[in-house]
C-alpha positions as CSV (number, residue, x, y, z in Angstrom):
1,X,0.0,0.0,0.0
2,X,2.3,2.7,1.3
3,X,5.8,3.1,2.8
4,X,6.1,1.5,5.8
5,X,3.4,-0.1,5.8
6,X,4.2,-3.5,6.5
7,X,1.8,-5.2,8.7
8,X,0.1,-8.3,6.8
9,X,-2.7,-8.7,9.1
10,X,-3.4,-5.1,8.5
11,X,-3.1,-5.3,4.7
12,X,-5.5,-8.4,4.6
13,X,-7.7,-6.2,6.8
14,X,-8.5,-3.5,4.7
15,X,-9.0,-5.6,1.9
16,X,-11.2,-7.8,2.7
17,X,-12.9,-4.6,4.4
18,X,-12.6,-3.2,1.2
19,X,-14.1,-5.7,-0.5
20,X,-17.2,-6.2,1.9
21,X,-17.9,-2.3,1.9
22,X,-18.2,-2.2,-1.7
23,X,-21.0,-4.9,-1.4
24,X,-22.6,-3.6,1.8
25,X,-22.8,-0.1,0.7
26,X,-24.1,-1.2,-3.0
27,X,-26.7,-3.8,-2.2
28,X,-28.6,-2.0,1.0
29,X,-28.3,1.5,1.3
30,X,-27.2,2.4,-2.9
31,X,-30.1,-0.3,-3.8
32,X,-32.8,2.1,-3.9
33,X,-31.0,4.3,-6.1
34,X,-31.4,2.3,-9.3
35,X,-34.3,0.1,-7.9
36,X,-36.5,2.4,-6.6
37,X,-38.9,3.2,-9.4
38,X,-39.0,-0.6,-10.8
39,X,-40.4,-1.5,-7.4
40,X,-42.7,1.5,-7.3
41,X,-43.7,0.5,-11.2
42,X,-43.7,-3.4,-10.5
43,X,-46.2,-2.6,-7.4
44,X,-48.2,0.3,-7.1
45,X,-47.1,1.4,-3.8
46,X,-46.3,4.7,-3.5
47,X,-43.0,6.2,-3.1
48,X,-43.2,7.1,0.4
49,X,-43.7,3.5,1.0
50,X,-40.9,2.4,-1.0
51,X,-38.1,5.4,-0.2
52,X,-39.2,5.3,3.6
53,X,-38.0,1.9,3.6
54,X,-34.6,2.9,3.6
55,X,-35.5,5.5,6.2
56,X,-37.1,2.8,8.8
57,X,-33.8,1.0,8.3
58,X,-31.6,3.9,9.1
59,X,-33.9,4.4,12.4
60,X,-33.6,1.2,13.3
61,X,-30.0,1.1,13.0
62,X,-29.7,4.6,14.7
63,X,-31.8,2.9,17.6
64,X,-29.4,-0.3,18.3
65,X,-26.2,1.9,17.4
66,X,-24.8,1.7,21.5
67,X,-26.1,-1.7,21.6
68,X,-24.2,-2.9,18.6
69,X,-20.8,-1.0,18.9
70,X,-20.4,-2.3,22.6
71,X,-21.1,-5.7,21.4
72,X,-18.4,-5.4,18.7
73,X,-15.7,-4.5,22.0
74,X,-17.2,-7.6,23.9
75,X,-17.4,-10.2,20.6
76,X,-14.9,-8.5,18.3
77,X,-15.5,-7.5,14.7
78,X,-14.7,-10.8,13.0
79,X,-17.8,-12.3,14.8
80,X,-20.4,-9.3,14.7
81,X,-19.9,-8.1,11.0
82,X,-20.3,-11.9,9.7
83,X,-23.7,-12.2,11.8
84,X,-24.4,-9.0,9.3
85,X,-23.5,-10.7,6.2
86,X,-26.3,-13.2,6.9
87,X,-28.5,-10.7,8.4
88,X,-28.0,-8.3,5.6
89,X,-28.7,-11.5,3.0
90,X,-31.9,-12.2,5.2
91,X,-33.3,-8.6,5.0
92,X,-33.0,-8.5,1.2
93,X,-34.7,-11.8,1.3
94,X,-37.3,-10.3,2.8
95,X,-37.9,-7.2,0.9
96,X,-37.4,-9.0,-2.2
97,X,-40.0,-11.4,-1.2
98,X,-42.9,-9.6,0.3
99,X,-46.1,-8.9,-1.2
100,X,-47.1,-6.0,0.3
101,X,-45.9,-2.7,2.1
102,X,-46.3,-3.9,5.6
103,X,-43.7,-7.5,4.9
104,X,-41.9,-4.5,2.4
105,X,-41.5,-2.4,5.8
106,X,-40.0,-5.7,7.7
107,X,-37.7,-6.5,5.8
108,X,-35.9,-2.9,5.9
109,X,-35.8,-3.3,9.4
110,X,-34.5,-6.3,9.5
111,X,-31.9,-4.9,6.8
112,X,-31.5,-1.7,9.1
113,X,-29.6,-3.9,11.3
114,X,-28.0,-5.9,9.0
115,X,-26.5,-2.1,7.6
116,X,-25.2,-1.4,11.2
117,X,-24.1,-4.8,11.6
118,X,-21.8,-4.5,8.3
119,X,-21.3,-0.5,6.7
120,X,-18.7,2.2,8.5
121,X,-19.2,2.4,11.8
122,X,-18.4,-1.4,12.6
123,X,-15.7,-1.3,9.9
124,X,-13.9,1.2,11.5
125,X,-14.2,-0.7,14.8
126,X,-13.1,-4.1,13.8
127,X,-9.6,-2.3,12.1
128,X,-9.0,-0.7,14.9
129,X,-9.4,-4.0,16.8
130,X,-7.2,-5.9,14.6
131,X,-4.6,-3.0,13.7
132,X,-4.7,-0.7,17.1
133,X,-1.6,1.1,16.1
134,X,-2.3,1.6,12.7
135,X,-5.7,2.7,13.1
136,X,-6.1,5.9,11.6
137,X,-4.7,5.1,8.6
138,X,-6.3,1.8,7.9
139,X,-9.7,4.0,8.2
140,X,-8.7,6.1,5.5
141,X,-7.5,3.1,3.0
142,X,-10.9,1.8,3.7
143,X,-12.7,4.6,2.5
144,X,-11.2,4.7,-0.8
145,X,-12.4,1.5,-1.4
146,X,-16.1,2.4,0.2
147,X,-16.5,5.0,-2.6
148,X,-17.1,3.3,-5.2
149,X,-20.3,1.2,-4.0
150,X,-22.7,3.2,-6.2
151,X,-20.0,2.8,-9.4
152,X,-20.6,-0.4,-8.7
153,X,-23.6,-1.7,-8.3
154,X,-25.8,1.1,-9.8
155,X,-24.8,-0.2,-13.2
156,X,-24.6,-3.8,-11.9
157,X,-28.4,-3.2,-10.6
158,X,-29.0,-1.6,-14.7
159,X,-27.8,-4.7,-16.0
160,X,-29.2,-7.2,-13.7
161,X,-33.0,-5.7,-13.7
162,X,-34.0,-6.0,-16.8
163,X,-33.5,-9.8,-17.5
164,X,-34.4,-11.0,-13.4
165,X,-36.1,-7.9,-11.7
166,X,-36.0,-6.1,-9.1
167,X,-36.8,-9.0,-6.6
168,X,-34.4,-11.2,-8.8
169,X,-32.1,-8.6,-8.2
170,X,-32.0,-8.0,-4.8
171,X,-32.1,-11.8,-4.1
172,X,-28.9,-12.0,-6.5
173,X,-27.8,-9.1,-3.9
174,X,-28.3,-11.6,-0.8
175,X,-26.3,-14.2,-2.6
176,X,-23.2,-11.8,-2.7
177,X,-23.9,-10.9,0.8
178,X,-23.1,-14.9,1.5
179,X,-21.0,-15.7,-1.2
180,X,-18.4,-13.0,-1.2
181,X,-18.6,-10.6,2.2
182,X,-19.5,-13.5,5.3
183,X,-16.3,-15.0,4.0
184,X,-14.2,-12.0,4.0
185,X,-15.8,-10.6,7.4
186,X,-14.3,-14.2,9.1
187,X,-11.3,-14.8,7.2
188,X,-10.2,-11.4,6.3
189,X,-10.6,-10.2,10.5
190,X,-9.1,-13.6,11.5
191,X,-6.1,-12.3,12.7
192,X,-5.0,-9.1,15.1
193,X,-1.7,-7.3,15.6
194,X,0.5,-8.5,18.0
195,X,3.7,-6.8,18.1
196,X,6.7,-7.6,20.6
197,X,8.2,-4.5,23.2
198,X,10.6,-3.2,19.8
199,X,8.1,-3.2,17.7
200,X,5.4,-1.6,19.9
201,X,8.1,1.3,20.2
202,X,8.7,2.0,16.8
203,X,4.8,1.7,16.0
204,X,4.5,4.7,18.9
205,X,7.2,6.3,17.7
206,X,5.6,6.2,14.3
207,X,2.3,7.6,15.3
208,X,1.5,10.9,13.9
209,X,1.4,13.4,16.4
210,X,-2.3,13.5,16.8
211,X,-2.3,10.3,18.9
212,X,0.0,11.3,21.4
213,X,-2.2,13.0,24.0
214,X,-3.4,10.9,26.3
215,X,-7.2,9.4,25.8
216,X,-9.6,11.9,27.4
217,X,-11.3,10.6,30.3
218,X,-14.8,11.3,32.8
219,X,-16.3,14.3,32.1
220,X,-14.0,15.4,29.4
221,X,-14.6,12.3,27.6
222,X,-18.1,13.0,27.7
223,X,-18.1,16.8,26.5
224,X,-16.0,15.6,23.6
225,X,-18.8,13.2,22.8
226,X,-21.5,15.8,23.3
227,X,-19.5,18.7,21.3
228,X,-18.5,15.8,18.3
229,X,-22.0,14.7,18.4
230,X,-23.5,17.7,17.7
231,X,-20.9,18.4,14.6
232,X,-21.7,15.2,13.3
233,X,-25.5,15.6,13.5
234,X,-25.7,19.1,11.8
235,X,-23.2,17.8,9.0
236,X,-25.5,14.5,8.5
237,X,-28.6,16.2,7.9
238,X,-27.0,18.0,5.2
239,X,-24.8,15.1,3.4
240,X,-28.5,13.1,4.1
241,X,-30.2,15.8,2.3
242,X,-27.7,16.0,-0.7
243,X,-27.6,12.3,-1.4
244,X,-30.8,12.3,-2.3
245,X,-31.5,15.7,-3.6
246,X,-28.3,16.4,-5.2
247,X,-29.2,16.8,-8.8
248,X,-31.9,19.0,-8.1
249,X,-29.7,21.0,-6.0
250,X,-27.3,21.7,-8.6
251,X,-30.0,22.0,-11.5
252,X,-31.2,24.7,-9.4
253,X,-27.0,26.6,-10.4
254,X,-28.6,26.9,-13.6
255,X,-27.6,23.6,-15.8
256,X,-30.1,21.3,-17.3
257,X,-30.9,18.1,-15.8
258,X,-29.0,16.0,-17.8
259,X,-26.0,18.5,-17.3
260,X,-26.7,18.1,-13.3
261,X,-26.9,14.5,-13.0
262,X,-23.6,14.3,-15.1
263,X,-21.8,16.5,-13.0
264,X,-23.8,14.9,-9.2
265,X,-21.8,11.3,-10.4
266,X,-18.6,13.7,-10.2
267,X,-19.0,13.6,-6.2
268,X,-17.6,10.4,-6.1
269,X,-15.1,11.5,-7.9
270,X,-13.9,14.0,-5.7
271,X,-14.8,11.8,-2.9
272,X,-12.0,9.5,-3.7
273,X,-9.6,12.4,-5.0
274,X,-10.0,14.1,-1.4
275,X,-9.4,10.8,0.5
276,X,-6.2,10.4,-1.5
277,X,-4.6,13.5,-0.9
278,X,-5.5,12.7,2.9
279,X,-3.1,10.1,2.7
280,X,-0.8,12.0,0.9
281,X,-1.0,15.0,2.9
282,X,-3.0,14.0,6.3
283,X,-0.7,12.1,7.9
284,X,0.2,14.2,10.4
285,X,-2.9,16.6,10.5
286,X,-4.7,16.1,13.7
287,X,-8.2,14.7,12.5
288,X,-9.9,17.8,14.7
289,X,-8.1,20.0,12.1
290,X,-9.1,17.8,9.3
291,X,-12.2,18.0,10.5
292,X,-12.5,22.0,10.8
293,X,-11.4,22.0,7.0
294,X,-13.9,19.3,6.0
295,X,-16.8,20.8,7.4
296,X,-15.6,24.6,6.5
297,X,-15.6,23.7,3.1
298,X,-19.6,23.0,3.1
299,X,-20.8,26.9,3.7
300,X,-18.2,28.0,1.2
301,X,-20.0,25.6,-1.6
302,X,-23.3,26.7,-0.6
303,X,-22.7,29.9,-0.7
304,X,-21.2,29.8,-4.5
305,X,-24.4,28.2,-5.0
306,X,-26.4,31.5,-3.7
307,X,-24.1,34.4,-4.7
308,X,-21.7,32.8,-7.5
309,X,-24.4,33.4,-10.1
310,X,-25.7,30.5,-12.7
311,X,-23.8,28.6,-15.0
312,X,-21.5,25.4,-15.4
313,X,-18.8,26.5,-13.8
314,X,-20.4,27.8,-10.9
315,X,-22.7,24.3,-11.0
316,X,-19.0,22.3,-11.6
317,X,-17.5,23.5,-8.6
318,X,-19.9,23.4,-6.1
319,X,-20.2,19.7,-7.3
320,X,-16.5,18.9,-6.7
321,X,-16.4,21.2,-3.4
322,X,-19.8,18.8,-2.3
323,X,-17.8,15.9,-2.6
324,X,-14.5,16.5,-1.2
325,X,-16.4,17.4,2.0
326,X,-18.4,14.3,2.3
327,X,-15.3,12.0,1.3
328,X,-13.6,13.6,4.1
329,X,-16.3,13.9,6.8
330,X,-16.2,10.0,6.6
331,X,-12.7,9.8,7.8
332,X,-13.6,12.4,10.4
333,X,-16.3,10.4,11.8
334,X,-13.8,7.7,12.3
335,X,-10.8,9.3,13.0
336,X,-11.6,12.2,15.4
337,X,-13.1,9.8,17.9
338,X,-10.0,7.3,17.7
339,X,-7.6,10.4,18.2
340,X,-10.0,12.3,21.4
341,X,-10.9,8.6,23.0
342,X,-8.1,6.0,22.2
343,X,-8.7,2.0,20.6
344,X,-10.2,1.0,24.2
345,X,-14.3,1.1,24.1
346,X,-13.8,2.5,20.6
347,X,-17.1,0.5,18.9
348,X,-19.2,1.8,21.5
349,X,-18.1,5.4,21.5
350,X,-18.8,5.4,17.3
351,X,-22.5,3.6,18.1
352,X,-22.8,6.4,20.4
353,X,-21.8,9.2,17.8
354,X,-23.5,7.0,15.3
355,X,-27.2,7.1,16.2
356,X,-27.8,10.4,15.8
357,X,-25.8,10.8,12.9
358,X,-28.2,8.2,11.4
359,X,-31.6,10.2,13.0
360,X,-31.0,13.0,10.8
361,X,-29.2,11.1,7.6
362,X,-32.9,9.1,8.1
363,X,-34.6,11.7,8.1
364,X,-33.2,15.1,5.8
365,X,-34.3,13.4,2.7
366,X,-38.0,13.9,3.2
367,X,-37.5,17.5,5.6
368,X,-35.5,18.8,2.5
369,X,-38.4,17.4,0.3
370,X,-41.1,18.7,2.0
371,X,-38.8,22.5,2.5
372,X,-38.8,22.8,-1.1
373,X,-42.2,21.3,-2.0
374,X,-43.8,24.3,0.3
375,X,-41.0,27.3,-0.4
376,X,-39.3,26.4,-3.1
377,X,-35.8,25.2,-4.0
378,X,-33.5,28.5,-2.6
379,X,-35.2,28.4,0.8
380,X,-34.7,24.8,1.2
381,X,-31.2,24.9,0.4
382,X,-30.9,27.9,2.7
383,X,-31.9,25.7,5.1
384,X,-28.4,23.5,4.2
385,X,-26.6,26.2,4.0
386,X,-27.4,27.2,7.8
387,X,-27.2,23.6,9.1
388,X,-23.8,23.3,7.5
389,X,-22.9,27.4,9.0
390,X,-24.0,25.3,12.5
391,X,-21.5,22.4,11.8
392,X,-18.8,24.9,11.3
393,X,-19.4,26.6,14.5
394,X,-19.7,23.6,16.2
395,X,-16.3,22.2,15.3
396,X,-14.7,25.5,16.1
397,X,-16.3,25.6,19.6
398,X,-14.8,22.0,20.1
399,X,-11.3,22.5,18.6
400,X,-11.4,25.6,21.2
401,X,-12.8,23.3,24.3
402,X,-10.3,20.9,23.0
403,X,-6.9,23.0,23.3
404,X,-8.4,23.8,26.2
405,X,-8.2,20.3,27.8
406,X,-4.8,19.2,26.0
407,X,-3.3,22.5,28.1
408,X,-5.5,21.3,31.3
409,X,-4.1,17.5,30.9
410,X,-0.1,18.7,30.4
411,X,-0.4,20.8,33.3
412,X,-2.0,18.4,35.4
413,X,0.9,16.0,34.8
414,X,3.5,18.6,35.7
């Protein structure tokens, strides 16, 4: 992968991670994207019915976020996220199968945990299990590979439709699930990093200088949660928002729609383009600091989107300044928490961050929907351009607290 690094079990790791993210991300919460309107045309039901699917299984995985990440810490990764292969496989069962909304409804809860059981959050627990001292890095490998779920299966679910449909499909989807990621998830998290006294030392020694404050503990521990929760939220309802109504959003620059869907598949784009130079360039950038750039960049692209004027230009780089936030808000989420809180009790702290990160990526979609089916397409846009002001605030208020407490702890050990 990179210099130094030379850890098997870590390599192995991430790709088999890798691998299993592709498939997690592009058979339960990507499905909808090319699916959604063959099941709406196939059965009548309405596309509240068939979009809030996905919702109810975001809420449910929001709801048994503490309860999962702690029992990743007690069972380990390896175990947990291959229970999700077959739970995952059992929910798209399910939805594939059911003859009406209710069983249609069941089956994206059952998938809801089988997304929580298998996407981000536990991934980023079970490499930090297996690779403790490689960590952050690993989380950022990971995402590269993440990224390119919808290039995936969006034109995987275009080919497959049309000869076996969209149950066909989705059943095809549960095979993979089984086939290809319960495999990887016990094989490919077999192992963890056991280094001898030598080796530990020149892992510390190579640990950027982000990890070297010590973990934050009682009540600090728990304002960092509170002030990272509440950046996470305000930045999730508006990355919730965008993957949904992102065409529309740039459309509204002044492009047609043809012109605006082109240039919405650019965000993945960026996406991966961002997490590169991370690892080019982030190595030794505390992830609070990566964080306060990620999140900054989100009010500058709204507001070239209000006051750049129309156009493609204006319409291209809001697009690309879209995406590089939201590839790098999914290393914050993982790395920020490992850097404030340390490996110990680490898949419980992200369920805790998770759930309400989840909430309000549940739950934008239809808020922005209904904003700009009553006021129009500016005021509900407005409305992401103040939530992502809010995030920036937030994360300045917590890089602040957090100096704070670094210059607390060194004087409290002399």
């Amino acid at each position: 992968m990179a210099q130094g690094w030379t850890h098997d079990v870590a390599v192995r790791a991430v790709i088999a991670l890798g691998i299993t993210q592709i498939v997690s991300w592009g058979t339960t919460l990507y499905s909808l994207g090319t699916l959604g309107k063959p099941i709406m045309a196939d059965t009548r039901w309405g596309a509240a019915t068939v979009y809030g699917g996905l919702s109810l299984g975001l809420l449910v995985a929001a709801a048994l976020s503490k309860w999962i990440g702690r029992l990743i810490d007690e069972r380990g990764g390896r175990v947990v996220m291959s229970l999700g292969s077959v739970v995952a496989a059992l929910g798209l069962g399910l939805v594939a199968w059911s003859p009406s909304p209710a069983m249609y409804l069941a089956g994206w809860v059952v998938l809801g945990v089988g997304m929580r059981l298998t996407l981000y959050d536990a991934a980023f627990a079970a490499l930090v299990q297996v690779t403790p001292s490689r960590g952050r890095r690993a989380i950022s490998y990971l995402t590269l590979f993440g990224g390119l779920a919808s290039s995936v299966f969006w034109p995987v679910a275009d080919w497959l439709e049309p000869s076996y449909g969209w149950r066909g499909t989705l059943l095809i989807y549960a095979a993979i699930n089984l086939v290809v990621c319960l495999p990887l998830h016990w094989f490919g998290l077999a192992q963890r990093e056991t280094l001898d006294a030598a080796a530990q030392a020149e892992a510390d020694a190579a640990q950027p200088a982000a990890y070297a404050a010590k973990p934050l503990e009682g009540r600090e521990r728990r304002m960092g949660m509170i002030l990272f929760s509440v950046v996470m939220a305000a930045s999730a309802f508006v990355m919730g928002a965008m993957a949904a109504h992102l065409p529309s959003v740039i459309a509204g620059a002044g492009v047609t729609a043809v012109v605006a869907t082109t240039l919405a598949s650019l965000k993945g784009v960026a996406q991966t383009l961002s997490r590169l130079g991370d690892l080019v360039f982030g190595r030794n950038l505390h992830p609070i600091t990566l964080g306060r750039i990620t999140i900054g960049v989100l009010p500058l692209a709204f507001a070239l989107w209000f006051f750049g004027g129309q156009g493609l230009a204006v319409a291209l780089v809001f697009a690309l300044l879209f995406g590089i936030s939201n590839g790098l808000t999914t290393i914050v989420r993982g790395a920020v928490p490992l850097a404030l809180f340390g490996p110990k009790g680490y898949g419980e702290v992200l369920g805790i961050l998770a759930a309400p990160y989840l909430v309000l990526n549940a739950t934008a979609p239809m808020v922005f929907a209904v904003i700009m089916d009553r006021y129009g397409l500016s005021v509900a846009t407005g409305v992401l351009l103040g939530a992502s002001i809010a995030a920036v605030t937030a994360i300045e208020i917590m890089a602040a607290w957090y100096r704070g407490a670094q210059r607390a702890q060194m004087a409290a050990q002399g």
